[in-house]
C-alpha positions as CSV (number, residue, x, y, z in Angstrom):
1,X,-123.5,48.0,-22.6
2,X,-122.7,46.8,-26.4
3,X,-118.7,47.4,-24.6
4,X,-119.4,44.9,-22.3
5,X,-121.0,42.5,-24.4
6,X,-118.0,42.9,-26.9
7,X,-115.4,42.5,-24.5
8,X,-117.1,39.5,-22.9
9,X,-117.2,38.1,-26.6
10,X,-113.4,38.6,-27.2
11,X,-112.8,36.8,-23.8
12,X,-114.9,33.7,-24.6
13,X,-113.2,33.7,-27.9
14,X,-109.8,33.5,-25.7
15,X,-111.3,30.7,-23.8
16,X,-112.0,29.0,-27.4
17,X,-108.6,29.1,-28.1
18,X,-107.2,27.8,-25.0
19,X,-109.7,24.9,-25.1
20,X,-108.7,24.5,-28.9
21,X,-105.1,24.6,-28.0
22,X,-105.6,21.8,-25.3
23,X,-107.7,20.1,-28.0
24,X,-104.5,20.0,-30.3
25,X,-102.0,19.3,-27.3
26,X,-103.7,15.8,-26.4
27,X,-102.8,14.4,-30.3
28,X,-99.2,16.1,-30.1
29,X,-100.5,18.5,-32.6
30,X,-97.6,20.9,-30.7
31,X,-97.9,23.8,-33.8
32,X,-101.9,24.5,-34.1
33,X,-101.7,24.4,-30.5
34,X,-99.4,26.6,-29.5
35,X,-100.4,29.3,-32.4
36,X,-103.7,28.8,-30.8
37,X,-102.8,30.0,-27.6
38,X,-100.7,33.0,-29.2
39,X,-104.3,34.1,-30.7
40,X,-105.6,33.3,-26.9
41,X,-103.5,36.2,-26.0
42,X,-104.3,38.4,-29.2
43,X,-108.2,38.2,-27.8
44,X,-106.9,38.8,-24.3
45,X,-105.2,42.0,-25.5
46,X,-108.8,43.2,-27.2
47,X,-111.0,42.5,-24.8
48,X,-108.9,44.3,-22.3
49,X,-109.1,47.8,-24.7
50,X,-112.9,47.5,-25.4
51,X,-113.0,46.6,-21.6
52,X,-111.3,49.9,-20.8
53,X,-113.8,52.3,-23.0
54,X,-116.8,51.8,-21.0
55,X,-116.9,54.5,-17.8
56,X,-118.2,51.7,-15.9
57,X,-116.5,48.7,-15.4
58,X,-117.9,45.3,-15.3
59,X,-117.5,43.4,-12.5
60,X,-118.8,40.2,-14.4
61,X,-116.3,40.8,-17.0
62,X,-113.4,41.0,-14.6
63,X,-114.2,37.7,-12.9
64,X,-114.6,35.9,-16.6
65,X,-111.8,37.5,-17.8
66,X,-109.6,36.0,-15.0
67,X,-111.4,32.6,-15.2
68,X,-110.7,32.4,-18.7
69,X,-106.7,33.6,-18.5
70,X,-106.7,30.3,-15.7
71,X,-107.2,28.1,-18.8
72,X,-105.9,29.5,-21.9
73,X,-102.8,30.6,-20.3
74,X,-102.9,28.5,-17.0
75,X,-104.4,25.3,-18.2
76,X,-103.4,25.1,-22.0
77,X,-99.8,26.1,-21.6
78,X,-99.6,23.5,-18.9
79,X,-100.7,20.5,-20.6
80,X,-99.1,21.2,-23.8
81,X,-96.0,21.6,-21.6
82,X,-96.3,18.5,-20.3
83,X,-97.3,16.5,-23.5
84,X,-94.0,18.1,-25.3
85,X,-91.6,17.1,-23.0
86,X,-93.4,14.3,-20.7
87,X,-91.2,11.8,-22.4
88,X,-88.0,13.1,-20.6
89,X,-89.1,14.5,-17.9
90,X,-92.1,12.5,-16.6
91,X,-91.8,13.3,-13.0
92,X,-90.4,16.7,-13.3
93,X,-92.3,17.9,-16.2
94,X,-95.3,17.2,-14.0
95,X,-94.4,18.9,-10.5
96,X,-93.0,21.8,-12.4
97,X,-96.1,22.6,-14.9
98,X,-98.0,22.1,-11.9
99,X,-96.0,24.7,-10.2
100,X,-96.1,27.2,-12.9
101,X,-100.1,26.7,-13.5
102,X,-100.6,27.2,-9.3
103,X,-98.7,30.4,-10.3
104,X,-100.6,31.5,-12.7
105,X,-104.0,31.1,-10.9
106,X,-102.6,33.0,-8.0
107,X,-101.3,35.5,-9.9
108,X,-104.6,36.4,-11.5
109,X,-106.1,35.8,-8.2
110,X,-103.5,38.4,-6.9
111,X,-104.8,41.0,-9.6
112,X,-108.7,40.5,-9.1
113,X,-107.8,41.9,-5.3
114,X,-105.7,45.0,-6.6
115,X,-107.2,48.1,-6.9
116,X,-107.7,49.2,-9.9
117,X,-105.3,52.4,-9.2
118,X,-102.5,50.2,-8.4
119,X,-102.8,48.7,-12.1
120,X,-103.5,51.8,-14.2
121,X,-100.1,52.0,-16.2
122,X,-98.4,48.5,-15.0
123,X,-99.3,44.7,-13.9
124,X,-96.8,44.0,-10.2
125,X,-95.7,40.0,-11.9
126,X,-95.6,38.8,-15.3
127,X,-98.8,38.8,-16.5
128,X,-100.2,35.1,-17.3
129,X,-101.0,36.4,-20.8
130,X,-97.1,36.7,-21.5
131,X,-95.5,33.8,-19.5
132,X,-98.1,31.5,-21.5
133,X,-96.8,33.0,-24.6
134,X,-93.4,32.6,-23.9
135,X,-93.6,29.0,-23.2
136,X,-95.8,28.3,-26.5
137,X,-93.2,30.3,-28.6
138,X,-90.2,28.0,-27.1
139,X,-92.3,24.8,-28.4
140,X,-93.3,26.7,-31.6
141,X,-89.4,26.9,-32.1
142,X,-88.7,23.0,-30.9
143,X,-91.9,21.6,-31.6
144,X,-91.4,17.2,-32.9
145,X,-94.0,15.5,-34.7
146,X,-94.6,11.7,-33.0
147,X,-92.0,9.8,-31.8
148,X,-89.4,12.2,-33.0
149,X,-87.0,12.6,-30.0
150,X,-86.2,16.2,-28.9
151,X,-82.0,17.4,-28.6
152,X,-80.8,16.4,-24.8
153,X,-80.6,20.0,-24.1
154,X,-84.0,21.0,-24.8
155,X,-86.3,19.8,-22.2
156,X,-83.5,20.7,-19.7
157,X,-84.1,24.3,-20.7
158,X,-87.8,24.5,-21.2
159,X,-87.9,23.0,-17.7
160,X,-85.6,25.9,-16.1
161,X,-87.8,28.2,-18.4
162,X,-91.0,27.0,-16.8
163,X,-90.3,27.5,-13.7
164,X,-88.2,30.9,-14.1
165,X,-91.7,31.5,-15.3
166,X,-93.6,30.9,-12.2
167,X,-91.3,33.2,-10.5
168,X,-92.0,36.2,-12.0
169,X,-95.6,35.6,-12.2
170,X,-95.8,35.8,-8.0
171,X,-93.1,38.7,-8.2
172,X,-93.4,42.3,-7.3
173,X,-91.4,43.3,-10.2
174,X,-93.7,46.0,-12.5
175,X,-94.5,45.1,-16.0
176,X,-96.3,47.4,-18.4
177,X,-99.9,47.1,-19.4
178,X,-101.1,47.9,-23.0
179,X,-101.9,51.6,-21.5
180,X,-97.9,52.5,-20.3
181,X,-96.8,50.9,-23.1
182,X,-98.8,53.1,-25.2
183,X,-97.3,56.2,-22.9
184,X,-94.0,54.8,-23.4
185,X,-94.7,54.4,-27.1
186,X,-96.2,58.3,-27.4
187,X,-95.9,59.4,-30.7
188,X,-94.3,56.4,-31.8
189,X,-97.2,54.2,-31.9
190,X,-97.9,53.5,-35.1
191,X,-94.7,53.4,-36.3
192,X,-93.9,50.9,-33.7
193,X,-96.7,48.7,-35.0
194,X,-95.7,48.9,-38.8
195,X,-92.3,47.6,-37.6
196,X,-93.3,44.7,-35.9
197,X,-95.6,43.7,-38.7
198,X,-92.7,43.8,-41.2
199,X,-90.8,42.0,-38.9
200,X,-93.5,39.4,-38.4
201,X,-93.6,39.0,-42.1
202,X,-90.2,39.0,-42.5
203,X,-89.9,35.9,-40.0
204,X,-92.7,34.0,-41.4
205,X,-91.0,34.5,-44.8
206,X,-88.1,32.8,-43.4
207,X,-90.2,30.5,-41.9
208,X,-89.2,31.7,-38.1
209,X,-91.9,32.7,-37.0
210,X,-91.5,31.4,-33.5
211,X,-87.8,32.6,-33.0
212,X,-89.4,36.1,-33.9
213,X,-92.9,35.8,-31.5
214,X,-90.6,34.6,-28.3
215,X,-87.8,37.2,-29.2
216,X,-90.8,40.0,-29.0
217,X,-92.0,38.3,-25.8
218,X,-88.6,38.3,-24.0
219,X,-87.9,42.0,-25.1
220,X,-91.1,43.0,-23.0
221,X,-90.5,40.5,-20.1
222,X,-87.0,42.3,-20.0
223,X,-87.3,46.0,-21.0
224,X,-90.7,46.4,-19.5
225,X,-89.4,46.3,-15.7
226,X,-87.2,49.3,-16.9
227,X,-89.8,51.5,-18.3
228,X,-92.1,51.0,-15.5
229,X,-89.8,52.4,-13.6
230,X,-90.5,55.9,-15.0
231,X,-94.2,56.4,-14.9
232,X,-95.8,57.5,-11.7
């Protein structure tokens, strides 16, 4: 019971993020919004693990969970999407973030009808959770403030991005959940988490923080495939 109730707290707390984030994305505050989104997916992650430790799973909390991943990683990267690169892309930017957030709801629609023996090392599509992080990471790296125009080059690539995106969400391409990656991992666990947090510190010292965060989230949307592979 207090499992539930914790894990249901860490998903409204996602849901708080994404709602901040969209919050942020409507006055072209593109930095606080997309770091709120990245902390969407750092409550996503815990709720998932406390989920996980109670022998009885919550139906209720599946159902939220999934509601909740539509708007912080459905909804919120969506708008702040659009609102980033609207200006050069008004028609585009708008079929195509449409397309990737019809994705994302049908890819968590697509896991909700799984079983739950299907899932219990690997997600079959991106997970929402990563393709919203992605994104945010590319506008943490590009982000303008006002008026500022973004490099020709850049809304041609998020665009591509975007809908590359959408792809792999509705794919059957494995991806590792927290669990395989923590068999893949094994011993190295720890070790594995020390080095990221230098590296995370090391980035914000040099103020690249979101170079570092999307270079972490393209490792996993390209290694992972290869790794699932392996577990049975």
């Amino acid at each position: 019971m207090a499992a539930n109730f914790l894990a249901n707290l860490l998903t409204v707390l996602s849901l708080v993020c994404g709602f901040i984030s969209i919050i942020f994305s409507l006055e072209s505050h593109f930095t606080f919004a997309s770091w709120a989104i990245i902390l969407a997916v750092v409550f996503d992650g815990l709720d998932g693990q406390v989920a996980r430790r109670n022998p009885i799973p919550s139906e209720f909390g599946k159902q939220l969970d999934s509601l909740v991943d539509a708007v912080s990683f459905g909804i919120a990267p969506a708008i702040l999407g659009y609102v980033f690169v609207y200006r050069d892309f008004y028609l585009w930017a708008t079929l195509i973030l449409f397309i990737y957030l019809v994705s994302s709801v049908m890819r968590l629609a697509k896991y909700n009808i799984t079983p739950k023996e299907a899932m219990a090392k690997y997600f079959y599509g991106l997970p929402t959770t990563v393709s919203g992080g992605i994104l945010v990471s590319f506008i943490l790296i590009y982000r303008k403030k006002g008026l500022v125009a973004l490099p020709q080059y850049v809304p041609v690539i998020f665009i591509l991005m975007v809908l590359a995106l959408a792809c792999l969400m509705l794919s059957r391409i494995r991806y590792l959940n927290l669990d395989g990656l923590k068999e893949v991992l094994g011993k190295n666990k720890i070790i594995t988490v020390l080095l990221l947090a230098v590296f995370l510190v090391v980035a914000a010292f040099l103020k690249k923080v979101g170079v570092a965060v999307l270079l972490l989230f393209l490792i996993y949307l390209v290694f992972s495939p290869f790794f699932a592979r392996k577990i049975v």
